[in-house]
Backbone bond lengths (Angstrom), bond angles and torsions (degrees), N, CA, C in turn:
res aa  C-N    CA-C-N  psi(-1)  N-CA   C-N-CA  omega(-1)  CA-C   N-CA-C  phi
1 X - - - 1.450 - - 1.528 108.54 -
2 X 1.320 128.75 122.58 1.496 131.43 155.34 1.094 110.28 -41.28
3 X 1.496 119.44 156.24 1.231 135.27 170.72 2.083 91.82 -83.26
4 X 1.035 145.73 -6.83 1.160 121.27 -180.00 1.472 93.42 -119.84
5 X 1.653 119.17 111.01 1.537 115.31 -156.33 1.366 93.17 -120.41
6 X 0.945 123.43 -17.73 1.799 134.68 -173.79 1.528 95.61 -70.73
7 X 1.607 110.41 109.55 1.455 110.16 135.58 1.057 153.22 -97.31
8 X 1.760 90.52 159.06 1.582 114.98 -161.17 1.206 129.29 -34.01
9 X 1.170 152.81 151.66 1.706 151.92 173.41 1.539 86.36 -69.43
10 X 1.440 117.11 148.53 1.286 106.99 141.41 1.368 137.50 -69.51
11 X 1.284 128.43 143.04 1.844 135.42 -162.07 1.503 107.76 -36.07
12 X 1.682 130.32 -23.45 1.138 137.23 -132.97 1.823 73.92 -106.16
13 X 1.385 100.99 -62.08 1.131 95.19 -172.27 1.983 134.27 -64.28
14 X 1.325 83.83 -26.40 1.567 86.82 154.13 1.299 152.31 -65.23
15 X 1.317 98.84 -37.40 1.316 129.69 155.15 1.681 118.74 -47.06
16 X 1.106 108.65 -48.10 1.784 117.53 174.20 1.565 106.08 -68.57
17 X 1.371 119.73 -51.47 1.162 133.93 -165.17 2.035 88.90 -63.26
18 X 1.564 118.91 -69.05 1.456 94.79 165.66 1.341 148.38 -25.92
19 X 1.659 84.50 -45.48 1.912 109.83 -171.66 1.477 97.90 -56.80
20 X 1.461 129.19 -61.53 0.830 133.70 -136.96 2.285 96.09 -89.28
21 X 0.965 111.05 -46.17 1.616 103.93 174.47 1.631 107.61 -61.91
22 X 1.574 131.58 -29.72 1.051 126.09 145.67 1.480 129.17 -20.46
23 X 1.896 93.24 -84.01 1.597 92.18 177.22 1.710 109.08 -56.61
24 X 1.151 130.48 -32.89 1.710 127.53 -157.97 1.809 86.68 -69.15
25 X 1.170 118.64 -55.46 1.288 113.05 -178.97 1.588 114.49 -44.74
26 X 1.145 113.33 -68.45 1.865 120.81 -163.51 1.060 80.41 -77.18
27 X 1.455 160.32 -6.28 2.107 123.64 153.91 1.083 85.90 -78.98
28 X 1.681 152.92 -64.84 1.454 116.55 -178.29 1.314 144.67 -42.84
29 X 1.208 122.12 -28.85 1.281 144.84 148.15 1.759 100.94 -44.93
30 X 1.041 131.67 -66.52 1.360 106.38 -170.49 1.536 96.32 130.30
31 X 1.697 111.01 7.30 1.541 98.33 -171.18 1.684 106.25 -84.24
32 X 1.438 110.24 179.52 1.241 91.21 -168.75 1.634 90.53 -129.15
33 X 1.471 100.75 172.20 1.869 89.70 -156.94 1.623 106.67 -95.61
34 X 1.570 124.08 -12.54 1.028 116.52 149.31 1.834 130.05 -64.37
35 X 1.399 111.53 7.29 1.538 136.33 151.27 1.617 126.37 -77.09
36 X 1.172 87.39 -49.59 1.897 106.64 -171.80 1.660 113.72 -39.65
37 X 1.386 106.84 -34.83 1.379 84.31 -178.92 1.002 114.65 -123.83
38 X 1.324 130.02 35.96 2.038 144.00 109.58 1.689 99.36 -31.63
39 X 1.309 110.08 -80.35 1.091 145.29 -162.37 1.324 118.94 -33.42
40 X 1.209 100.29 -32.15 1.631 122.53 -165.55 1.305 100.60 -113.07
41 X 1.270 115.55 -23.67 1.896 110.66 176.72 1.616 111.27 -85.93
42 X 1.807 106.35 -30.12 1.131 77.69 173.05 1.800 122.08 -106.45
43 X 1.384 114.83 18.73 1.731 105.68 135.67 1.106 119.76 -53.92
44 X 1.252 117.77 -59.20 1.483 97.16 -176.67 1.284 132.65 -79.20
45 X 0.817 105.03 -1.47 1.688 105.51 156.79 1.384 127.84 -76.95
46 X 1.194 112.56 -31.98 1.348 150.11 143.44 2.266 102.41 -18.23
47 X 1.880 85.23 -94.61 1.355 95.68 176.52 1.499 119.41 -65.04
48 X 1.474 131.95 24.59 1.094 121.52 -163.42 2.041 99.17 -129.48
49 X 1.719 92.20 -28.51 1.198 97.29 179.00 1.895 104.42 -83.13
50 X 1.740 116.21 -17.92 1.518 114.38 176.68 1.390 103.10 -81.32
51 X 1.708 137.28 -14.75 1.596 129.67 173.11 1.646 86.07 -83.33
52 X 0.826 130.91 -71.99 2.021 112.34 -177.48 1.451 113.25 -30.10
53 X 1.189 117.35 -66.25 1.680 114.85 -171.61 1.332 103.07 -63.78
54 X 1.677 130.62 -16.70 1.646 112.25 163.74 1.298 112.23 -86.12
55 X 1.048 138.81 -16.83 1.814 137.07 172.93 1.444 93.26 -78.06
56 X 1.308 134.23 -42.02 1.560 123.64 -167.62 1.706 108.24 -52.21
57 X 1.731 87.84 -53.28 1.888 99.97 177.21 1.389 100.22 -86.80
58 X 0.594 155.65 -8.48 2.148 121.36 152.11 1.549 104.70 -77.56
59 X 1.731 124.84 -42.00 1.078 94.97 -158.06 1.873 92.94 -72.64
60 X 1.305 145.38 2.90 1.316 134.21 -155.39 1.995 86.48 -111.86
61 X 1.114 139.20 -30.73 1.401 143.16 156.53 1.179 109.96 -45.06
62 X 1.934 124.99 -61.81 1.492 141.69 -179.11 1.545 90.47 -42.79
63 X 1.376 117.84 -53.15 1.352 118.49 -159.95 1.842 120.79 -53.24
């Protein structure tokens, strides 16, 4: 048995569980929800361009 025995949420469900401290955050913030989904596209664009710049540097390390 692993010491990490607890399973995983499925992705679907993680994803909500993000979604949702997201939105709880930006209404504290003051965002407004005809904003939110600007807001949310450009995190992820955001986090999508920081998983590229980590494959750039391993695959240029691998190298």
């Amino acid at each position: 048995m692993t010491a990490n025995w607890r399973k995983e949420k499925p992705i679907h469900h993680q994803f909500e569980d993000e979604l949702a401290v997201l939105i709880d955050r930006y209404l504290l913030e003051g965002i407004e929800i005809s904003d939110l989904k600007q807001v949310l596209r450009f995190e992820a664009e955001n986090e999508h361009e920081e998983i590229r710049r980590r494959l750039r540097h391993e695959q240029r390390r691998s190298a």
